[in-house]
N, C-alpha and C positions, 0 to 999 in steps of 0.2 A: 532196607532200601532196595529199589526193584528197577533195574535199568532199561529201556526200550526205545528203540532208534526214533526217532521219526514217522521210518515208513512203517516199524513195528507197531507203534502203538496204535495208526489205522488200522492193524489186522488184530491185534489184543486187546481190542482196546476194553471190551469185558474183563479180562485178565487185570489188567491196570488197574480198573476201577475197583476190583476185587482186593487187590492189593492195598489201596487207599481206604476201605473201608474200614479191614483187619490194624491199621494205625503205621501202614507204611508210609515212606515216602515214595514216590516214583519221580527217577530222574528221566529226562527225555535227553537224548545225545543226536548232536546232527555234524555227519561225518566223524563219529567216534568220539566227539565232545560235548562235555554236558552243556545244555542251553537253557534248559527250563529245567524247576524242580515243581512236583506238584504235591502239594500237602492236603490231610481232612482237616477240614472245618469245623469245629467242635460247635453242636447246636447252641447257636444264642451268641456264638463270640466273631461272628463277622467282622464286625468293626475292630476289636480285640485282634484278632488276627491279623487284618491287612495292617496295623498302625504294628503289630512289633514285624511283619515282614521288611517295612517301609524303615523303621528304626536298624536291622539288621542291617541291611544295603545301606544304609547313611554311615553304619559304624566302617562298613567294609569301606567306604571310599574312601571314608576318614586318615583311614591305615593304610593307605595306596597313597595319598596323598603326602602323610607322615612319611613314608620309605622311600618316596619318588623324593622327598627334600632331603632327608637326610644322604642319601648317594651323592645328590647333585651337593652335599657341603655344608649346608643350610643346618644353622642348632636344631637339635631332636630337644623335646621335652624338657626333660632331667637336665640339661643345660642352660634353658630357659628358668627353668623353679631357682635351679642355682643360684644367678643370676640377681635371681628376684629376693630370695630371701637373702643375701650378700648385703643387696643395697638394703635392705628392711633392718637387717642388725647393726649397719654404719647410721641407721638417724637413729 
């Protein structure tokens, strides 16, 4: 994985792509934080790519959302199934 600011990657931006070819990733940081990651693209899996990118970010929000309720109080999962199978074994 190959770090490069911003204004980096306008002046490396050969470098990058060099990087990207050999099967790195390249993260892009703005103000020392990552903001973008840029992955290769395996010939023929365009569509294959963007849909598990688009799955990854759905899983991640999922789990931000699970953490954001369990703090604030709210049952986490394994409290819920609890729950569920309790009532399923009283009928």
């Amino acid at each position: 994985m190959e770090f490069y600011s911003v204004r980096e990657l306008g002046i490396e931006t050969k470098d990058a792509w060099n990087s990207l070819l050999t099967g790195n990733e390249v993260v892009v940081t703005d103000e020392g934080k990552p903001a973008a990651l840029m992955i290769d693209i395996p010939s023929g899996a365009f569509d294959e790519t963007v849909q598990a990118v688009r799955q990854a970010k759905a899983m991640i929000a999922m789990n931000n959302m699970r953490r954001r309720s369990e703090r604030a109080g709210f049952m986490n999962d394994d409290e819920i199934n609890g729950i569920i199978s309790e009532v399923r074994r009283e009928h």
